[in-house]
VMD Tcl script that builds the backbone (N, CA, C; Angstrom):
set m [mol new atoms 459]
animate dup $m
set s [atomselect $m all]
$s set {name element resname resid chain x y z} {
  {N N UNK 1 A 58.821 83.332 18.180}
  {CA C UNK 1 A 59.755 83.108 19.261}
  {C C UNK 1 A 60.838 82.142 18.786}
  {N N UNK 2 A 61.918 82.518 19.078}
  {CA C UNK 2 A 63.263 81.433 18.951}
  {C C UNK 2 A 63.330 80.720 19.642}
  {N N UNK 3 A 63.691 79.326 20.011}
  {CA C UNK 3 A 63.900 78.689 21.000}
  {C C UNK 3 A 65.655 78.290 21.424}
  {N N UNK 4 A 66.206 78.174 21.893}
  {CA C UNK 4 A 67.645 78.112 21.892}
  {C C UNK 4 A 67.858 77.055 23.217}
  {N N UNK 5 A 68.707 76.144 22.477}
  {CA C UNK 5 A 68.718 74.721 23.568}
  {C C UNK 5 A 70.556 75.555 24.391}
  {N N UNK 6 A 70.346 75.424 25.848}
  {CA C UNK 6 A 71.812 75.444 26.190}
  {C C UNK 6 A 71.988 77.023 27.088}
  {N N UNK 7 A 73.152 76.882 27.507}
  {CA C UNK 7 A 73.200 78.497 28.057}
  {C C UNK 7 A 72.665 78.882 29.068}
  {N N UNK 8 A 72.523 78.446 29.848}
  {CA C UNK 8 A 71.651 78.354 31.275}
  {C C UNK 8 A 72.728 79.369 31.960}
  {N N UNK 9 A 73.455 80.059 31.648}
  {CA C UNK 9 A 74.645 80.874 32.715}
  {C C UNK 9 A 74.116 82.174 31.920}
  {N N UNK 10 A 73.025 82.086 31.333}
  {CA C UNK 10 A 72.676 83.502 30.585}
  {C C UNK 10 A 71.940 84.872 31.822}
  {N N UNK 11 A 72.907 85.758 31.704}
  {CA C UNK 11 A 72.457 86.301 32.665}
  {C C UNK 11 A 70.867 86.630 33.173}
  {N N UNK 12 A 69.906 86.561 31.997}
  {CA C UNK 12 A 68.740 87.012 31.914}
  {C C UNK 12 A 68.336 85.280 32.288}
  {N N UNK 13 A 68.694 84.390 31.961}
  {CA C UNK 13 A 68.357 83.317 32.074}
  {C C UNK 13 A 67.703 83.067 33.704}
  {N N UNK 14 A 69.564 82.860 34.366}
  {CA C UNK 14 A 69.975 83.328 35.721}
  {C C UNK 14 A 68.894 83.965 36.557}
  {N N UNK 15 A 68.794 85.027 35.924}
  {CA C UNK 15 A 67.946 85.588 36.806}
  {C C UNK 15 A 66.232 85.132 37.047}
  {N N UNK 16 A 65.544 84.424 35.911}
  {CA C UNK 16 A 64.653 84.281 35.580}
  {C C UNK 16 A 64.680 82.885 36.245}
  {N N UNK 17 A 65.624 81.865 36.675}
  {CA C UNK 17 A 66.004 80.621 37.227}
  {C C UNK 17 A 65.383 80.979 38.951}
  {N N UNK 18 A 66.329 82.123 38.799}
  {CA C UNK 18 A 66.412 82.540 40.779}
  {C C UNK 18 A 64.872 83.152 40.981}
  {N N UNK 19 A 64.201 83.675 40.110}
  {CA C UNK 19 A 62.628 84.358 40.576}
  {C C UNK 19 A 62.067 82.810 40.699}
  {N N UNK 20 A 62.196 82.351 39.616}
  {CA C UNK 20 A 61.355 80.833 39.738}
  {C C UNK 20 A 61.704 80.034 41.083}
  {N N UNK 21 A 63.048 80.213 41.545}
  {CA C UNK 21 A 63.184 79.300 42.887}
  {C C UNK 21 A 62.953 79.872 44.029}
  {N N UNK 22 A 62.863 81.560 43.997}
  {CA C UNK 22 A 62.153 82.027 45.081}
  {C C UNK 22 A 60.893 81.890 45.510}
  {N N UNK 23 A 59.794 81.945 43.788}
  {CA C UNK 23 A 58.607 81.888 44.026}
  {C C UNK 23 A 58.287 80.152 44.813}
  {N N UNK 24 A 59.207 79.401 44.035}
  {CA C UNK 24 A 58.680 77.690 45.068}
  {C C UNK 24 A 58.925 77.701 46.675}
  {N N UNK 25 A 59.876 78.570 46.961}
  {CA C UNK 25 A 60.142 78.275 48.136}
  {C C UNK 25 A 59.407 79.066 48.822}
  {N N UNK 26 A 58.624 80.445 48.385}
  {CA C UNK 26 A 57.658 81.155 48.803}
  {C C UNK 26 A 56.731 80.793 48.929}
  {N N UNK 27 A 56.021 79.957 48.371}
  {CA C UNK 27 A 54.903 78.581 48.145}
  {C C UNK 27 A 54.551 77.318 48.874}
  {N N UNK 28 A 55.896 76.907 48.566}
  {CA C UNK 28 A 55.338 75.547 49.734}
  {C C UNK 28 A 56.988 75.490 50.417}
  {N N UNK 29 A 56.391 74.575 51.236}
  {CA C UNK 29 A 57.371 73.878 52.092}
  {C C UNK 29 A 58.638 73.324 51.621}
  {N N UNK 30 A 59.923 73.998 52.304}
  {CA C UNK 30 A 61.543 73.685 51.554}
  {C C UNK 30 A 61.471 72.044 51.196}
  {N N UNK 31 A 60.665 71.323 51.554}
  {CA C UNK 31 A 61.072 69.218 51.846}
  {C C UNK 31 A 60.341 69.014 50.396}
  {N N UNK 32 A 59.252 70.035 49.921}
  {CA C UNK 32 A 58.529 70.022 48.707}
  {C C UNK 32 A 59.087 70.455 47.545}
  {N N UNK 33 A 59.849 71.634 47.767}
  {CA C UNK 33 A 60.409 72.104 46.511}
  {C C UNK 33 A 61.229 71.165 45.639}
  {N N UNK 34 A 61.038 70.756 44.810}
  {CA C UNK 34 A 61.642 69.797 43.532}
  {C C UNK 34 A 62.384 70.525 42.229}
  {N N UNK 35 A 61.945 72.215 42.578}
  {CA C UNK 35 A 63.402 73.128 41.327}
  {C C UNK 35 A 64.632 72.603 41.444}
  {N N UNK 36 A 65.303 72.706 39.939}
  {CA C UNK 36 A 66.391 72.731 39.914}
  {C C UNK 36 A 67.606 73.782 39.897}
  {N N UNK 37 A 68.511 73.654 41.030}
  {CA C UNK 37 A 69.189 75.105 40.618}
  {C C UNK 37 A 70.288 75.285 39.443}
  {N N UNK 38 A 70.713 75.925 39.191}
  {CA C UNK 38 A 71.442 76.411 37.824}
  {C C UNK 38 A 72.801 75.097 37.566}
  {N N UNK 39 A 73.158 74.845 38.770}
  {CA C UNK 39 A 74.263 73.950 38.520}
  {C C UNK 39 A 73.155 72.683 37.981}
  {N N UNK 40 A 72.525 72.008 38.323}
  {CA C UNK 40 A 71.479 70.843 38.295}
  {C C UNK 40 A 70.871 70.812 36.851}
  {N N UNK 41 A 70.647 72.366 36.386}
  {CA C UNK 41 A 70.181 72.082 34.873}
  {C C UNK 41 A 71.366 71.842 34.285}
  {N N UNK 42 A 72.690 71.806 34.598}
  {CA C UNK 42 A 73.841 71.662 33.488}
  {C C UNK 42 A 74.108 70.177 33.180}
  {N N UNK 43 A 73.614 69.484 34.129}
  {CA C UNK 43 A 74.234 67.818 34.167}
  {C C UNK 43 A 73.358 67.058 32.758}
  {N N UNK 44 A 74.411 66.350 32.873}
  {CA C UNK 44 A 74.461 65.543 31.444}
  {C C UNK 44 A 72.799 65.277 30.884}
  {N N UNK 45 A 72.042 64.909 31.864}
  {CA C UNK 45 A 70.808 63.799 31.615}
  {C C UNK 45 A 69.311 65.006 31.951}
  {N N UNK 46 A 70.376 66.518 31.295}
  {CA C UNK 46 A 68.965 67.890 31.686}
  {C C UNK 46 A 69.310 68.203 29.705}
  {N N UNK 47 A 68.547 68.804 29.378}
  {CA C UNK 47 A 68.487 69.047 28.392}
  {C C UNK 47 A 67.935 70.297 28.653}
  {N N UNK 48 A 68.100 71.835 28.216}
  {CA C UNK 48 A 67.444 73.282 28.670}
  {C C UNK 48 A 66.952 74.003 27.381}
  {N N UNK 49 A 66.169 74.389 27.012}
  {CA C UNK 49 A 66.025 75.256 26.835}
  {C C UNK 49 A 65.243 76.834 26.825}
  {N N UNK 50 A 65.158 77.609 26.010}
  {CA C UNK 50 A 65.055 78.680 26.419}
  {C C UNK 50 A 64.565 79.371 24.915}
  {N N UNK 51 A 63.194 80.340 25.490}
  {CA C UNK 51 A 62.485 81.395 24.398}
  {C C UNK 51 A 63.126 82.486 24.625}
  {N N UNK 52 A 62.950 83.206 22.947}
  {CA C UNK 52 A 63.509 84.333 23.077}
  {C C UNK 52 A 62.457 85.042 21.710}
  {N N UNK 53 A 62.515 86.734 21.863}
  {CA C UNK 53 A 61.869 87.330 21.320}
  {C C UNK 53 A 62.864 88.479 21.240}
  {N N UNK 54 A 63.487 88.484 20.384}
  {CA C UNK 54 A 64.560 89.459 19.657}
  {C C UNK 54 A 65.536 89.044 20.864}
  {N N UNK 55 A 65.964 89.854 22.196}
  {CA C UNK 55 A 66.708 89.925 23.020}
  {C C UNK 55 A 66.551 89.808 23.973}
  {N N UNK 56 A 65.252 89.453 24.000}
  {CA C UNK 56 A 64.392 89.468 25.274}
  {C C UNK 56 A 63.580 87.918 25.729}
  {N N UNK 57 A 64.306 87.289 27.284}
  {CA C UNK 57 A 63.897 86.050 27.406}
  {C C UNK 57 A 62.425 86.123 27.398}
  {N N UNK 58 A 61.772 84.931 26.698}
  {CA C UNK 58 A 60.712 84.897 27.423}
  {C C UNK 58 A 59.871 83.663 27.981}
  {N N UNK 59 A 60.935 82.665 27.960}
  {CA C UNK 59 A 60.540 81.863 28.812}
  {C C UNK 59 A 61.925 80.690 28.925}
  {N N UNK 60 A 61.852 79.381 29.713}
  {CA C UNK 60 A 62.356 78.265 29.509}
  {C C UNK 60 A 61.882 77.309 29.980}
  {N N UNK 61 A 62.398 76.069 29.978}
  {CA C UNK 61 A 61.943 74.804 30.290}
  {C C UNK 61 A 63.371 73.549 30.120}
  {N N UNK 62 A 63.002 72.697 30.575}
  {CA C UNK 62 A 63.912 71.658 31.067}
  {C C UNK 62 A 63.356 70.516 30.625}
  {N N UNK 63 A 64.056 69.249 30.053}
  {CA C UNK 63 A 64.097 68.182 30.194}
  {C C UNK 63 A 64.656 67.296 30.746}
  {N N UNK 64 A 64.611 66.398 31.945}
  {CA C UNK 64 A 65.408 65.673 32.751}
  {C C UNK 64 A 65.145 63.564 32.343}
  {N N UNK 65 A 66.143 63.459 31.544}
  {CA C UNK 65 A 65.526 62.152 31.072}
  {C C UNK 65 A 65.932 61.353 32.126}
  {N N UNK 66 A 64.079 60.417 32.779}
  {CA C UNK 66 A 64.534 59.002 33.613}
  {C C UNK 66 A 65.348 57.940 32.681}
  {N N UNK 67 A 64.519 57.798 31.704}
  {CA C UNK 67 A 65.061 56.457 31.287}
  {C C UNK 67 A 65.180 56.467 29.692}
  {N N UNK 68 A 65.277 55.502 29.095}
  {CA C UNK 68 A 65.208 55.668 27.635}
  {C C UNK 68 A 63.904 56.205 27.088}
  {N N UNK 69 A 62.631 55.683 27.387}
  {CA C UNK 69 A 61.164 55.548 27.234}
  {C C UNK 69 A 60.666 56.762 28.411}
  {N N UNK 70 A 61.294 57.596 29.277}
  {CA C UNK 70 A 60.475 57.933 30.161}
  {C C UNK 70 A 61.549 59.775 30.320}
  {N N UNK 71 A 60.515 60.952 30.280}
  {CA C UNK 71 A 61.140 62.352 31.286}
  {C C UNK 71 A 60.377 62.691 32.065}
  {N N UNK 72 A 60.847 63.735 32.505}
  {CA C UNK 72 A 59.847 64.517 33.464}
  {C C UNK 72 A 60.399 66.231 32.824}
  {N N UNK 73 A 59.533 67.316 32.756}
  {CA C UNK 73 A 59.430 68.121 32.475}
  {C C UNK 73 A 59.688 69.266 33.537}
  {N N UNK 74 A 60.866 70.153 33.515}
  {CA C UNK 74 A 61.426 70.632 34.930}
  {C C UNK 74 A 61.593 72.008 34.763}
  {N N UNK 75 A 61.667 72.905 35.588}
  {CA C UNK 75 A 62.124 74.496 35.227}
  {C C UNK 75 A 61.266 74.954 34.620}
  {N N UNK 76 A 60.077 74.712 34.325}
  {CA C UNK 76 A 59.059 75.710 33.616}
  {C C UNK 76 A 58.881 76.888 33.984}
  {N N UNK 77 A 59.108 78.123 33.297}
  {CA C UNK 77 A 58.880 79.525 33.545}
  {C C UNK 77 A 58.851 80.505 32.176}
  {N N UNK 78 A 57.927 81.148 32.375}
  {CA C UNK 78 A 57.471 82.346 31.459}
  {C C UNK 78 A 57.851 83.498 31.978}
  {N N UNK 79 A 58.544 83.950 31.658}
  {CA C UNK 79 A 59.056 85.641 32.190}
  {C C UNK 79 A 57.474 86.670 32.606}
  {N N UNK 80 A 57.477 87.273 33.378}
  {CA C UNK 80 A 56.546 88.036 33.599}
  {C C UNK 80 A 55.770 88.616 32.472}
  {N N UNK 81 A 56.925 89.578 32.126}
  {CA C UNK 81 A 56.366 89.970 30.939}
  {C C UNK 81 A 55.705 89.440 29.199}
  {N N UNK 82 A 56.237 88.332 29.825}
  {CA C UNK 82 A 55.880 87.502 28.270}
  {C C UNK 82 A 54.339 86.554 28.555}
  {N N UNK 83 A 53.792 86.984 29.524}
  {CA C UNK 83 A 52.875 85.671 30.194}
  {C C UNK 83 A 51.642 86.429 29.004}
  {N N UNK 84 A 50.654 85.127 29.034}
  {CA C UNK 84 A 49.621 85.124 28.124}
  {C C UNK 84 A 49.946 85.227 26.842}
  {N N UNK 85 A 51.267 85.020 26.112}
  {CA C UNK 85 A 51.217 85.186 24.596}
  {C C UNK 85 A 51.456 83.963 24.038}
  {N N UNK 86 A 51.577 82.971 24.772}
  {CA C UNK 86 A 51.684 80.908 24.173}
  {C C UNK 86 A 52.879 80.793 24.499}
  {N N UNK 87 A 53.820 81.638 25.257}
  {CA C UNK 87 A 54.932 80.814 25.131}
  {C C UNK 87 A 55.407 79.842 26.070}
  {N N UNK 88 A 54.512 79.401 27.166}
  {CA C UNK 88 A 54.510 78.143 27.630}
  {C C UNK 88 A 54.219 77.479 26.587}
  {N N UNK 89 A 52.965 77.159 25.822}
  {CA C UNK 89 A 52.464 76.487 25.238}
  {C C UNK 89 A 53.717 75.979 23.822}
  {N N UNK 90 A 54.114 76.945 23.248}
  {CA C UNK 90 A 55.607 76.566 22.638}
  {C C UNK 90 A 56.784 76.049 22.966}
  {N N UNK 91 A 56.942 76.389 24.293}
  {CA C UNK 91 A 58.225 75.632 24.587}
  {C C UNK 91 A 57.579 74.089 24.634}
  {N N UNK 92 A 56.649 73.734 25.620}
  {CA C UNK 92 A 56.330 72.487 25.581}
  {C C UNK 92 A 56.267 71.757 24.232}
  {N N UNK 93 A 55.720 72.284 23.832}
  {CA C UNK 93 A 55.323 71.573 22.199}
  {C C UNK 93 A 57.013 71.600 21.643}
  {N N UNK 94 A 57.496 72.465 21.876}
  {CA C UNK 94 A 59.030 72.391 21.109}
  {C C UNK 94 A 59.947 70.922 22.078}
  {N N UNK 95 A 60.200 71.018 23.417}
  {CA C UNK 95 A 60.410 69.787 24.073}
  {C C UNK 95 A 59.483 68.635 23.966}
  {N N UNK 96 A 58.179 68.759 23.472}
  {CA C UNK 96 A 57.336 66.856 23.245}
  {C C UNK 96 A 58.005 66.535 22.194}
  {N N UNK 97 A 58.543 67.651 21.421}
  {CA C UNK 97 A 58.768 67.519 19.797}
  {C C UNK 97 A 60.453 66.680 19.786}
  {N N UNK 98 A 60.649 67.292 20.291}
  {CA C UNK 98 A 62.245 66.883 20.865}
  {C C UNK 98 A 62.664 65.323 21.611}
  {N N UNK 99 A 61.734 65.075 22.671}
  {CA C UNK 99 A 61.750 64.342 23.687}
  {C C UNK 99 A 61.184 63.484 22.170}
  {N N UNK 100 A 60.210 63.582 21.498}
  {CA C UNK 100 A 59.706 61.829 21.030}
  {C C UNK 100 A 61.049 61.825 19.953}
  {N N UNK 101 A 62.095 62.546 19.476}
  {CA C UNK 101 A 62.691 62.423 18.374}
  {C C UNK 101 A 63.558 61.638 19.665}
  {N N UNK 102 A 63.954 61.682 20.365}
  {CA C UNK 102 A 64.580 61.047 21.472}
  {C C UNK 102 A 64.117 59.895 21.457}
  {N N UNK 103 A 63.210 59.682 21.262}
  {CA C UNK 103 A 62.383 58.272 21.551}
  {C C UNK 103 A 62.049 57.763 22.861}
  {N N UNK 104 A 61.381 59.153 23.659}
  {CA C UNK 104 A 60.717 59.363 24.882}
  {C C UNK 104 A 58.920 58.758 24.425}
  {N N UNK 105 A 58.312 58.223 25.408}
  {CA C UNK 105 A 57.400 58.016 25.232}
  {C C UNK 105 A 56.302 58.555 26.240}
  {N N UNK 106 A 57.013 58.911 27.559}
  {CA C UNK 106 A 55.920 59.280 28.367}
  {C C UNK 106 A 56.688 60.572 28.998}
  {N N UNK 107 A 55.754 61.659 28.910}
  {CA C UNK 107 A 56.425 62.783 29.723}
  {C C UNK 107 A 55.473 63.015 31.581}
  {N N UNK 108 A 56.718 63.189 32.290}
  {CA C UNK 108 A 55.805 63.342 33.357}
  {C C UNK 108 A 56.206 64.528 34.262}
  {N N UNK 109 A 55.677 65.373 35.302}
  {CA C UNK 109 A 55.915 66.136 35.985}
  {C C UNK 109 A 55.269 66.587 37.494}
  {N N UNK 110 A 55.718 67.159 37.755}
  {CA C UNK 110 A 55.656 67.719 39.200}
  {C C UNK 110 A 54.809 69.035 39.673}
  {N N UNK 111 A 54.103 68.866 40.335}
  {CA C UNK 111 A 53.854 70.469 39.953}
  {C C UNK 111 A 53.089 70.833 41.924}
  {N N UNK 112 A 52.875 72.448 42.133}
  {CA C UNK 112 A 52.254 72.231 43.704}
  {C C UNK 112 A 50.804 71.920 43.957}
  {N N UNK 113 A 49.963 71.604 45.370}
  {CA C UNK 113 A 48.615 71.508 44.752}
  {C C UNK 113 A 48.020 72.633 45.546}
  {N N UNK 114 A 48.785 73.515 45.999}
  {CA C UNK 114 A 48.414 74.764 46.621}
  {C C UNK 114 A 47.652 76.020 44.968}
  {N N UNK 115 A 46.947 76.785 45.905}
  {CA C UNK 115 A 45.909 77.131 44.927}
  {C C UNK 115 A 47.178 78.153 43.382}
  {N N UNK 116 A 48.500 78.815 44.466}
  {CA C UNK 116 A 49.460 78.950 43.495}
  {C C UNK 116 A 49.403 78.583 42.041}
  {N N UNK 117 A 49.642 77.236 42.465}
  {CA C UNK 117 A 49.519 76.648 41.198}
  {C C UNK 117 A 48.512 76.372 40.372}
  {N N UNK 118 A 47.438 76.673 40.625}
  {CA C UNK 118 A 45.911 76.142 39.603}
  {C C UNK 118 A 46.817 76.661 38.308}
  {N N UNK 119 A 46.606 77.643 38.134}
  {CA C UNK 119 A 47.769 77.694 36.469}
  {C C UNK 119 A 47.961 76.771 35.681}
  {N N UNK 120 A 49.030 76.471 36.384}
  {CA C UNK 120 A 49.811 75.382 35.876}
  {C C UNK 120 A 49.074 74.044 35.628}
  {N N UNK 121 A 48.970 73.729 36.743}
  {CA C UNK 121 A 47.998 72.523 37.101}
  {C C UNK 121 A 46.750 72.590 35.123}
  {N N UNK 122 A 46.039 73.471 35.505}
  {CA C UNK 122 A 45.086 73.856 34.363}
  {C C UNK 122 A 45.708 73.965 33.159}
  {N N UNK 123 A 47.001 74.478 32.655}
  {CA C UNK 123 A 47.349 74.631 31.579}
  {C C UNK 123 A 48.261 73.022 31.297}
  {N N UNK 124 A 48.356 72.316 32.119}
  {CA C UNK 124 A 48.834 71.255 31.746}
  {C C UNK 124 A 47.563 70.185 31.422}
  {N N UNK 125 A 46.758 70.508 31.990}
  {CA C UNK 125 A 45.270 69.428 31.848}
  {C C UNK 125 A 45.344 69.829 30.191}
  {N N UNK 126 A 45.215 71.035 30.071}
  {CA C UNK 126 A 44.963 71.343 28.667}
  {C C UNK 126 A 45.966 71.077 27.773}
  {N N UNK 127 A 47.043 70.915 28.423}
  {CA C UNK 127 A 48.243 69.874 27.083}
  {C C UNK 127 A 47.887 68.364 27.025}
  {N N UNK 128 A 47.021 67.994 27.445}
  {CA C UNK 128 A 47.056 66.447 28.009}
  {C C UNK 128 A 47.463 66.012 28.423}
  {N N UNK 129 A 47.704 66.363 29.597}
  {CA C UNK 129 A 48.597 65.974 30.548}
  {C C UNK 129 A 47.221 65.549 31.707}
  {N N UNK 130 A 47.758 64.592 32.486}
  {CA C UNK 130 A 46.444 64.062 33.293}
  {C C UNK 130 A 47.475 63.575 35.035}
  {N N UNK 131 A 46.554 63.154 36.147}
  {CA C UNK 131 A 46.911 63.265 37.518}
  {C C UNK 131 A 47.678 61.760 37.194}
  {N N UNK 132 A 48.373 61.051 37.619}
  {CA C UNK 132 A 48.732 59.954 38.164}
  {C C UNK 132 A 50.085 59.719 39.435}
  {N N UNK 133 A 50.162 58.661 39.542}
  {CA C UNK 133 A 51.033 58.448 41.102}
  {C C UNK 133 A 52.485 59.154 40.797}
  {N N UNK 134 A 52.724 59.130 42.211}
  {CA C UNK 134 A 54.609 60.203 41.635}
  {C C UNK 134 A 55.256 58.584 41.144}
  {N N UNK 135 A 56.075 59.514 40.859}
  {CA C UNK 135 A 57.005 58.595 39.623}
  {C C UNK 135 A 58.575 58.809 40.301}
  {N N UNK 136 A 59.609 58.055 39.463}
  {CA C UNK 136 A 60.881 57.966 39.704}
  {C C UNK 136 A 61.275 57.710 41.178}
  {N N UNK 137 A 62.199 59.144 42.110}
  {CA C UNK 137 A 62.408 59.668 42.988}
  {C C UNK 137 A 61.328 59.676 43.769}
  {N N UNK 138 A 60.051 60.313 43.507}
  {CA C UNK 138 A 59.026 60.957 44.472}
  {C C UNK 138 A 58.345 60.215 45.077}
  {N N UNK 139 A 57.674 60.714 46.034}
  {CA C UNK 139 A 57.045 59.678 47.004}
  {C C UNK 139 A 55.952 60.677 47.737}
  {N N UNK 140 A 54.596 60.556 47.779}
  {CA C UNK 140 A 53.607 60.837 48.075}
  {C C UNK 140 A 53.703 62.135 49.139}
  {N N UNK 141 A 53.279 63.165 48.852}
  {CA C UNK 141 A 53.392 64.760 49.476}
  {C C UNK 141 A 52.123 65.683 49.302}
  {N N UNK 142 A 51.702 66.076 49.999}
  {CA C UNK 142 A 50.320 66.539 49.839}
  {C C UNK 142 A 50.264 68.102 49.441}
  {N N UNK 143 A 51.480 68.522 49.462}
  {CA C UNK 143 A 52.090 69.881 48.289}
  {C C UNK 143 A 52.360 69.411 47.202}
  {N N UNK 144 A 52.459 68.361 46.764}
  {CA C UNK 144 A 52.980 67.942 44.991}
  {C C UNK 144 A 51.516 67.192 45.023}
  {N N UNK 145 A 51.593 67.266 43.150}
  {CA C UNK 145 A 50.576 66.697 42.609}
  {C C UNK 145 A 51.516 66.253 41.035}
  {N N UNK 146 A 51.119 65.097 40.626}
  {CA C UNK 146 A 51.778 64.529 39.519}
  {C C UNK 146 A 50.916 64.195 38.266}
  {N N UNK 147 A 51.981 64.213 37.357}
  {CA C UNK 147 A 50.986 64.162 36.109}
  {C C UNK 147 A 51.911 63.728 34.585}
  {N N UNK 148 A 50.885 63.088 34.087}
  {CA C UNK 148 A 51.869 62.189 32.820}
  {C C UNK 148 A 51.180 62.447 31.296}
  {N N UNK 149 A 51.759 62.582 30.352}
  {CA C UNK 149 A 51.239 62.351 29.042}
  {C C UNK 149 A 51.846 61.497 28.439}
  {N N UNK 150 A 51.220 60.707 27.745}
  {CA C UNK 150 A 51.935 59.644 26.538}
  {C C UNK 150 A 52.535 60.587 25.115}
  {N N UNK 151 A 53.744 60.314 24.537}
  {CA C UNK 151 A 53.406 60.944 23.258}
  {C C UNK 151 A 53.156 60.226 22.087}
  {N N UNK 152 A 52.724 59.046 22.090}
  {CA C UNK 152 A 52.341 58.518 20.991}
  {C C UNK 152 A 52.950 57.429 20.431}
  {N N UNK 153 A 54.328 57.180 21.001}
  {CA C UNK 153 A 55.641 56.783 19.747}
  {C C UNK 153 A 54.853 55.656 19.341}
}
mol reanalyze $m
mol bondsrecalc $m
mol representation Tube
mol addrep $m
């Protein structure tokens, strides 16, 4: 898989942005949803990128840096068709890889605690990623569940 930082106006992108913000808002409650829409990944302090397999997306992910030492991990999505072949598991590893050359030290994220999400929830336990209090912005919601990894620096 290629990974390609940028380009978020990619039509396949686009579209793969808008399934992901339908499915949150199909999910939980509009006051819960924490996606970003297409204008929101462009700002200065998002970093995007995006898998590809010849011509064909197959996934992306977001970095939104809090602070010098601190992100949160945003826009996660695997194209339908690409699900079960690692390429969640690559993009992440390609953004920890990124984020510590940044000289990020703690990654953290958002995710729902509706059964939707066990997925996610589960495939992030298995990055090492673990539960702790919301962070930054957030403030205690019983549709979000939060979660942090150290990377080491």
């Amino acid at each position: 898989m290629k990974i390609k930082r940028g380009n978020v106006e990619h039509p396949q992108i686009i579209a793969l942005l808008e399934e992901h913000l339908s499915d949150m808002y199909a999910t939980s409650p509009a006051d819960s949803v924490h996606a970003l829409d297409i204008d929101r990944l462009k700002t200065n302090d998002i970093h995007f990128f995006s898998g590809w397999f010849n011509h064909s997306l197959a996934g992306c992910i977001a970095l939104k840096c809090l602070n010098d030492r601190e992100a949160e991990i945003k826009s996660m999505r695997t194209a339908i068709g690409h699900r079960g072949k690692g390429v969640a598991s690559q993009l992440l590893e390609h953004v920890s890889d990124f984020a510590t050359r940044q000289g990020i030290e703690m990654l953290y994220l958002e995710t729902g605690t509706h059964d939707y999400f066990l997925p996610a929830r589960t495939f992030y336990k298995k990055q090492g990623f673990h539960y702790c209090q919301p962070f930054a912005q957030y403030e205690n919601d019983p549709n979000s569940c939060f979660m942090v990894k150290g990377l080491g620096n």
